[in-house]
C-alpha positions as CSV (number, residue, x, y, z in Angstrom):
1,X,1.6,7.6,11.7
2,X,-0.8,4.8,12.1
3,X,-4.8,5.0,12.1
4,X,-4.9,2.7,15.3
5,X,-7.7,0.5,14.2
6,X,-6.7,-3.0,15.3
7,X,-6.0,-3.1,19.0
8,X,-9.1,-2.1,20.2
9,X,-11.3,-3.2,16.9
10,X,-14.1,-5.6,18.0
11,X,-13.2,-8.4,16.0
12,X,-9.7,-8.6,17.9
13,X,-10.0,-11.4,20.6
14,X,-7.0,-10.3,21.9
15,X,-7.9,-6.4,23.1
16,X,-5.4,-3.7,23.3
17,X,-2.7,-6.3,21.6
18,X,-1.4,-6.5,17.9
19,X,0.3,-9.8,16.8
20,X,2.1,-9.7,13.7
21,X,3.4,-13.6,13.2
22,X,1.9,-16.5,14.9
23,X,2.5,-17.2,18.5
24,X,4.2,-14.1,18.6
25,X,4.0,-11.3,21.0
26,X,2.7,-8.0,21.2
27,X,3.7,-5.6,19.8
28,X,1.2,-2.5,20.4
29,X,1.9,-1.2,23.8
30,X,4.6,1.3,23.5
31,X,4.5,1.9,19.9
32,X,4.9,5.4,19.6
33,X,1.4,7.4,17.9
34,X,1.9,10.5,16.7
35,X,-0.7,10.7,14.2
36,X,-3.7,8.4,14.4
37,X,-7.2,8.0,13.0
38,X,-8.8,11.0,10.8
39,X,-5.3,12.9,10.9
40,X,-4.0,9.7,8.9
41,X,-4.1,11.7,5.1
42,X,-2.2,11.7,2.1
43,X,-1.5,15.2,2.7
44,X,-0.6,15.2,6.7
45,X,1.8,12.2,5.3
46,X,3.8,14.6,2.6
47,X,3.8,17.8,5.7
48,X,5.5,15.3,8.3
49,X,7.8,13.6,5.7
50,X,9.3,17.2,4.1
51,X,9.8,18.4,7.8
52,X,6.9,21.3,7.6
53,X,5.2,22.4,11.4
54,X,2.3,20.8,12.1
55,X,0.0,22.1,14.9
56,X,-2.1,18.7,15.4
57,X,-1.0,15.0,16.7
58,X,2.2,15.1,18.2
59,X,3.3,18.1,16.4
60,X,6.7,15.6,15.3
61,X,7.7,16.0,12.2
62,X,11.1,15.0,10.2
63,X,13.4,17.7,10.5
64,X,16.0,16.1,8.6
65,X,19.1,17.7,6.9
66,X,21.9,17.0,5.0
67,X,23.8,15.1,7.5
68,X,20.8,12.3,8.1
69,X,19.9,8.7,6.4
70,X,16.0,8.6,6.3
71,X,13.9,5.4,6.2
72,X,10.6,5.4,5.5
73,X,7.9,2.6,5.7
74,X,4.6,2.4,4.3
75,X,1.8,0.1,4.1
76,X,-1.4,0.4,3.0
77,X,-3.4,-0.1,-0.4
78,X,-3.0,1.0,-3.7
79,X,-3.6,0.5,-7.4
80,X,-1.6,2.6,-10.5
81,X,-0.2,5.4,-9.8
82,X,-1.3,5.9,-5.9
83,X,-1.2,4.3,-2.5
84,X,-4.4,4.5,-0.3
85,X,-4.8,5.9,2.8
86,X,-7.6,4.4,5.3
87,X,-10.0,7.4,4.8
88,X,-10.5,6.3,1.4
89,X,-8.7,9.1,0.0
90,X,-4.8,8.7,-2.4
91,X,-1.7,9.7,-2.3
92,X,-0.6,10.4,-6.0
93,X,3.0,8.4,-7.7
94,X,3.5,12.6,-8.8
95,X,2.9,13.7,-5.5
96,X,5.2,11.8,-3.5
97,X,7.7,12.1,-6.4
98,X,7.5,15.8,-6.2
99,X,8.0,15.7,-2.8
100,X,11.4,13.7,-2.9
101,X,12.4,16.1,-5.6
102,X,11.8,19.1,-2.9
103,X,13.5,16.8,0.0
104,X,16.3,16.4,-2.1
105,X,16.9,20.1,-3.5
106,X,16.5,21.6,0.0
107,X,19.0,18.9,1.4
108,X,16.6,17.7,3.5
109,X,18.3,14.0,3.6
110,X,21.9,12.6,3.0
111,X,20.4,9.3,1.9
112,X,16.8,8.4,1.4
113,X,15.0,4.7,1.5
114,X,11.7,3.8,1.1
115,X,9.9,0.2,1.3
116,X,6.5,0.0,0.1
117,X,3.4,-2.6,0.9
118,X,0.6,-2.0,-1.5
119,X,-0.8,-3.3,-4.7
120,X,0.7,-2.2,-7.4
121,X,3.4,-0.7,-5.4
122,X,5.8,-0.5,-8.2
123,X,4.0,2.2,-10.3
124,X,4.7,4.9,-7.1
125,X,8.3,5.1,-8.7
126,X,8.3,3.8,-12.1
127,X,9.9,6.0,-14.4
128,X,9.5,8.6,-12.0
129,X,12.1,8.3,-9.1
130,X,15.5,9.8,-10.1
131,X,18.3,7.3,-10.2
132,X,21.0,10.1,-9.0
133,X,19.1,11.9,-5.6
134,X,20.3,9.4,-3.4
135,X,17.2,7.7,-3.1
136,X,16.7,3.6,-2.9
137,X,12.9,2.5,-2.6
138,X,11.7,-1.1,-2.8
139,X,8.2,-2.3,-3.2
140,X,5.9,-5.7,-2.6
141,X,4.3,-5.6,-6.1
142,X,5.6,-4.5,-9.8
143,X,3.4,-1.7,-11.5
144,X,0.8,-4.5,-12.5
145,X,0.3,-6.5,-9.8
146,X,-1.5,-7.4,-5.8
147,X,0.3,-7.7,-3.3
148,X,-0.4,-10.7,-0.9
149,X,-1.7,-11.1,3.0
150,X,-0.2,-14.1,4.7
151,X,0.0,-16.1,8.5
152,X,-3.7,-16.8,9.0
153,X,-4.3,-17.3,12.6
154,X,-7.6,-19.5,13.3
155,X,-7.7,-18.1,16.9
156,X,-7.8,-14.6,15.8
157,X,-9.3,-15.2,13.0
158,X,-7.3,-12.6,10.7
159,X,-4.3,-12.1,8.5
160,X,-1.4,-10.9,10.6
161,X,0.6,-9.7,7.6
162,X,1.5,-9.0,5.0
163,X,4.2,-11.1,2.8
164,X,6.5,-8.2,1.8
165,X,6.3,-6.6,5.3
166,X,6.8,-10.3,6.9
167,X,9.5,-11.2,5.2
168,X,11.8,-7.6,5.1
169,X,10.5,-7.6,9.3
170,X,12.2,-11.5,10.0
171,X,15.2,-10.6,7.8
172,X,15.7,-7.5,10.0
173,X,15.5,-9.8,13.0
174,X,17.1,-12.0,11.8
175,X,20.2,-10.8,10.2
176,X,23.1,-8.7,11.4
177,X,21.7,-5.4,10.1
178,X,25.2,-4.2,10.4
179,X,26.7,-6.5,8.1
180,X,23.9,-7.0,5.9
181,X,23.7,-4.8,3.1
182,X,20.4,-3.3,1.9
183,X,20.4,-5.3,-1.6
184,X,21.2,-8.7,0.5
185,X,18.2,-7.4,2.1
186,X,16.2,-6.9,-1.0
187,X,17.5,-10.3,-2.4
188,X,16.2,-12.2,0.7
189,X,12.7,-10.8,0.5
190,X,12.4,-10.7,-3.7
191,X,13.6,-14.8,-2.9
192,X,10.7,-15.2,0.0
193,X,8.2,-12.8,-1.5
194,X,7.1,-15.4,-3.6
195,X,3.6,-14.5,-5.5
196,X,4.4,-10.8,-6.0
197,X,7.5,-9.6,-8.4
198,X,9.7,-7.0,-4.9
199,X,11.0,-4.6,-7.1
200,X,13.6,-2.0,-6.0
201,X,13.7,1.3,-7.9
202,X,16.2,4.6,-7.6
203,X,20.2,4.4,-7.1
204,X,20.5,0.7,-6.9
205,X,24.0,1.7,-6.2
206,X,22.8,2.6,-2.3
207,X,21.5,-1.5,-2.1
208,X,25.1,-2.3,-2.3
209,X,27.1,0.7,-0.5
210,X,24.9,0.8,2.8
211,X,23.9,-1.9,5.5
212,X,20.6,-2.1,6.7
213,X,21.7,-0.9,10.0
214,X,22.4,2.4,8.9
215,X,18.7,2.9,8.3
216,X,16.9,0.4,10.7
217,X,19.1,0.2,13.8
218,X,18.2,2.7,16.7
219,X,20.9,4.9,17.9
220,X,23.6,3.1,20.1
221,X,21.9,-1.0,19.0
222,X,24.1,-4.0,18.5
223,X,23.6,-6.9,16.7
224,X,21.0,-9.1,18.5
225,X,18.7,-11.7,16.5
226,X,15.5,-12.2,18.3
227,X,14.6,-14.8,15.4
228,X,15.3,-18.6,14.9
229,X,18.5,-18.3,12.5
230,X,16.0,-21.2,11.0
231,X,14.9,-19.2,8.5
232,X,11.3,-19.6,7.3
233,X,10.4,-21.2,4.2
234,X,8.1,-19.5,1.7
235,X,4.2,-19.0,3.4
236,X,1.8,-21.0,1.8
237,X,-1.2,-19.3,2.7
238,X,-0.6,-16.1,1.3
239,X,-3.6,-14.7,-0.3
240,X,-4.1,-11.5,-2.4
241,X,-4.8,-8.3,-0.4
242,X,-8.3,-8.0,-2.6
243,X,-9.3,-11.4,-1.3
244,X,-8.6,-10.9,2.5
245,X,-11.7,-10.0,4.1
246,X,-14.0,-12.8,1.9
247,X,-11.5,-15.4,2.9
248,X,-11.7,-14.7,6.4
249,X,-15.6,-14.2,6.5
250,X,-15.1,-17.9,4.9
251,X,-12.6,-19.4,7.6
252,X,-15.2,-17.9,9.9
253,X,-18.7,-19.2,8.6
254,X,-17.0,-23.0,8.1
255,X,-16.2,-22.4,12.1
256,X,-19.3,-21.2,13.1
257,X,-22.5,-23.1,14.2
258,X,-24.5,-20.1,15.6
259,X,-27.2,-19.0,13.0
260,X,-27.4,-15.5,14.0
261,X,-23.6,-14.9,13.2
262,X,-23.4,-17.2,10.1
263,X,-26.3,-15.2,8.9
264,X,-24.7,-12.1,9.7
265,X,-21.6,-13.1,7.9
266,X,-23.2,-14.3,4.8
267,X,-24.7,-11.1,4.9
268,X,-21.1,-9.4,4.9
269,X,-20.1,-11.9,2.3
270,X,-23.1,-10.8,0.1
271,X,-22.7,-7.0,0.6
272,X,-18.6,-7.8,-0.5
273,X,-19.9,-9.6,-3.7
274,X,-22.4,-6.8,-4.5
275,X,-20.2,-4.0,-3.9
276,X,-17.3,-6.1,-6.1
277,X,-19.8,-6.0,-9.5
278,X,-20.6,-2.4,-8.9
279,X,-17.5,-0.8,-8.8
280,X,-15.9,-3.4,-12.2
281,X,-19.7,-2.2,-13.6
282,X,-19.3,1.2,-13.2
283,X,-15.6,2.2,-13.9
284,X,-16.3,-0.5,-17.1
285,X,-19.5,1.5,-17.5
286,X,-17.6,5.0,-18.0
287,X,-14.9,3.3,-19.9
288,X,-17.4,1.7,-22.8
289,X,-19.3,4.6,-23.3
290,X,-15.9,6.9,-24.3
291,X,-14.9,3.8,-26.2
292,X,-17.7,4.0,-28.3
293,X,-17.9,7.7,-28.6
294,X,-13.9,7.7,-29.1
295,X,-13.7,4.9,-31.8
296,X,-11.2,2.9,-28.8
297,X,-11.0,-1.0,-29.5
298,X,-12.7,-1.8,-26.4
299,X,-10.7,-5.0,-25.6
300,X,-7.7,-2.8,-25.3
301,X,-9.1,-0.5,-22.9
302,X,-10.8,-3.3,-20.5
303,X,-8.3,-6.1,-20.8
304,X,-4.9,-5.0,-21.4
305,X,-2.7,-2.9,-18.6
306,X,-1.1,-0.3,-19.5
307,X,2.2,1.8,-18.1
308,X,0.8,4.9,-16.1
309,X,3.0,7.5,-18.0
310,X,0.2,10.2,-18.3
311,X,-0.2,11.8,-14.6
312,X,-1.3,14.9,-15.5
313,X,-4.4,12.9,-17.1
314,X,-5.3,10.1,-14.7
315,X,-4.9,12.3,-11.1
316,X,-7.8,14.8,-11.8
317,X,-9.5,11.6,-13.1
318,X,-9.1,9.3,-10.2
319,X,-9.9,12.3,-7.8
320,X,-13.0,12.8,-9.5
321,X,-13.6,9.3,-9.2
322,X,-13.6,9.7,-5.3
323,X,-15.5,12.7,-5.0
324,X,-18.2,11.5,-6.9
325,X,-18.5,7.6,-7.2
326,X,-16.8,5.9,-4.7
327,X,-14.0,6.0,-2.2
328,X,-10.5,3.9,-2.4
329,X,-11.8,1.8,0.8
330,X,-12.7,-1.1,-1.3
331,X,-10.1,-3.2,-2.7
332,X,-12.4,-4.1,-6.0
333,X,-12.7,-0.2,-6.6
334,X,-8.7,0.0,-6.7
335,X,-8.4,-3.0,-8.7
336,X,-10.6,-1.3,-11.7
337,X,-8.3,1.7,-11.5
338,X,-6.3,0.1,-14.5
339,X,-8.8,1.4,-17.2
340,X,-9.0,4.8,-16.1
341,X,-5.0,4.1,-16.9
342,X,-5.9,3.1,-20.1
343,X,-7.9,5.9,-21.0
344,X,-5.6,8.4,-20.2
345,X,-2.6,6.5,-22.2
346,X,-4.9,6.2,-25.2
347,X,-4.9,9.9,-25.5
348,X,-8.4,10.8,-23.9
349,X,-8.3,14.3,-22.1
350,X,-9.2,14.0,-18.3
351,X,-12.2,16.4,-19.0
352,X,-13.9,13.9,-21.2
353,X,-13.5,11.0,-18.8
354,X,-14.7,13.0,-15.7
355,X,-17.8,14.2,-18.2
356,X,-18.2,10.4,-18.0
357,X,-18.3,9.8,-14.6
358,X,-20.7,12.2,-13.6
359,X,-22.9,10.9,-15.7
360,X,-22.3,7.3,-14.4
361,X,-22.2,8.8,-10.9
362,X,-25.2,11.1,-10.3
363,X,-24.8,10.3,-6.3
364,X,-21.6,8.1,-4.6
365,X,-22.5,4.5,-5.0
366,X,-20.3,3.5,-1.4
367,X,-17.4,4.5,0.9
């Protein structure tokens, strides 16, 4: 599953190619697509990953048992409690929970892994992945916390990953997989991963009893390293995922004498900048005026970050929040998303804050 967005996007310089490090290769053509573009959705994701039919794509779906290791990685963005998908829409902390939960009592897996890239990555299984369903998940952020972009390339002009991803990726390459155990693994990249806190949640017992291999190798692979055993020091240019897109529209205008483009990008920049104060404005907006109706000490609802514990609260809320203000595209909407958290863990019913949002949100501000 993959929206397919990059190889033929028309800011990539290099058409029908994605590099991931620099002066690496491609690594686009061949990569399997099964799912692409507006099939790319939280809920296509949880159908595929519990093994149910699906009559669109490929049709492929996991049709694991109780014999089979399953590895699953995803990267995308997130914020408390969910993990975005590219149409703007969220896959709910609950939902995937609930869905391991399932896997798990219909023996769907022997042993489970999952490595997330996101923001915030750390709240999907907080106090809510089961320590003893054979489940192991690691993740690029804590529950309060970006993650970070890294290996700017000045000829493409672009980010070409992420720091999490990068690192667990060149490990993989890097290592013998077959000796390496999965917590050496998470060691490694919570060492090189060095702005975000890589946490590792579930049976931390599964870090230590299993090699990588036994979830990353394809059937019938030896040990090969296609990596320098030089290994890479710590990437300085890692930048939070928020900040990506107005730090390359800056590389860009500082390389760019043509007025038409630099006016064109300072456009961009501008529309970035706007759309930033909105989304802080409004979700502060909603939050102030249940604050003062509520009797809430408003510094604790706008500054502080609470643990998501309350999912039954902050779903319908955050939902709402799509349908009727904006959608999780923007990276300053997802970063707000903490004081609907706060709300809900200072005791105020969903109803009340979604009363609040439609009247902040007579009409949906922006995609």
């Amino acid at each position: 599953m993959m929206y397919d967005d990059i190889a033929f996007n028309d800011q990539n310089p290099m058409k029908g190619q994605i590099i991931n490090q620099p002066g690496g290769k491609d690594v686009y053509n061949g990569t399997l697509k099964d799912y692409t573009k507006k099939l790319v959705t939280p809920a296509n994701f949880l159908k595929i990953l519990q093994g149910e039919s699906m009559d669109i794509g490929s049709g492929k779906t996991i049709k694991s048992g109780p014999n089979d290791n399953v590895f699953v990685y995803f990267a995308d963005h997130g914020a408390p409690g969910i993990i975005a998908f590219p149409d703007g829409s969220a896959l709910h902390a609950s939902d995937l929970n609930k869905a391991i939960k399932s896997m798990h009592e219909n023996n769907q897996y022997k042993n489970l892994v999952f490595y997330i890239e996101a923001c915030e990555s750390g709240s999907m299984f907080e106090n809510l992945l089961a320590e003893n369903i054979n489940v192991y998940a690691t993740t690029a952020a804590n529950s309060k916390e970006s993650s970070y972009a890294c290996y700017y390339d000045s000829k493409l002009r672009t980010y070409l990953g992420d720091l999490y991803s990068v690192n667990w990726m060149e490990d993989s390459d890097r290592e013998d997989i077959f000796s390496e155990t999965l917590k050496q693994q998470f060691d490694i990249v919570k060492n090189l991963t060095n702005r975000s806190h890589v946490t590792e949640f579930g049976d931390l017992t599964m870090g230590l009893n299993f090699k990588v291999a036994e979830f990353q190798a394809e059937k019938g692979q030896s040990y090969k390293p296609t990596l320098s055993m030089t290994r890479i020091p710590p990437k300085t240019d890692a930048i939070k995922s928020e900040d990506v897109r107005m730090s390359i529209l800056q590389k860009r205008l500082s390389q760019e004498n043509d007025q038409y483009i630099r006016d064109s990008i300072l456009n961009e920049m501008k529309q970035i900048q706007e759309m930033k104060t909105k989304a802080k404005s409004i979700i502060q907006g909603i939050a102030k005026s249940i604050a003062k109706r509520q009797n809430l000490a408003l510094n604790d609802v706008l500054e502080t970050k609470k643990k998501l514990t309350n999912h039954e609260c902050y779903k319908p809320v955050v939902d709402h929040l799509i349908q009727k203000c904006f959608s999780l595209k923007n990276d300053h909407v997802l970063r707000n998303l903490y004081v609907l958290v706060n709300l809900c863990e200072s005791g105020i019913e969903a109803q009340n804050i979604i009363h609040s949002i439609n009247k902040f949100c007579p009409y949906k501000h922006f995609d």
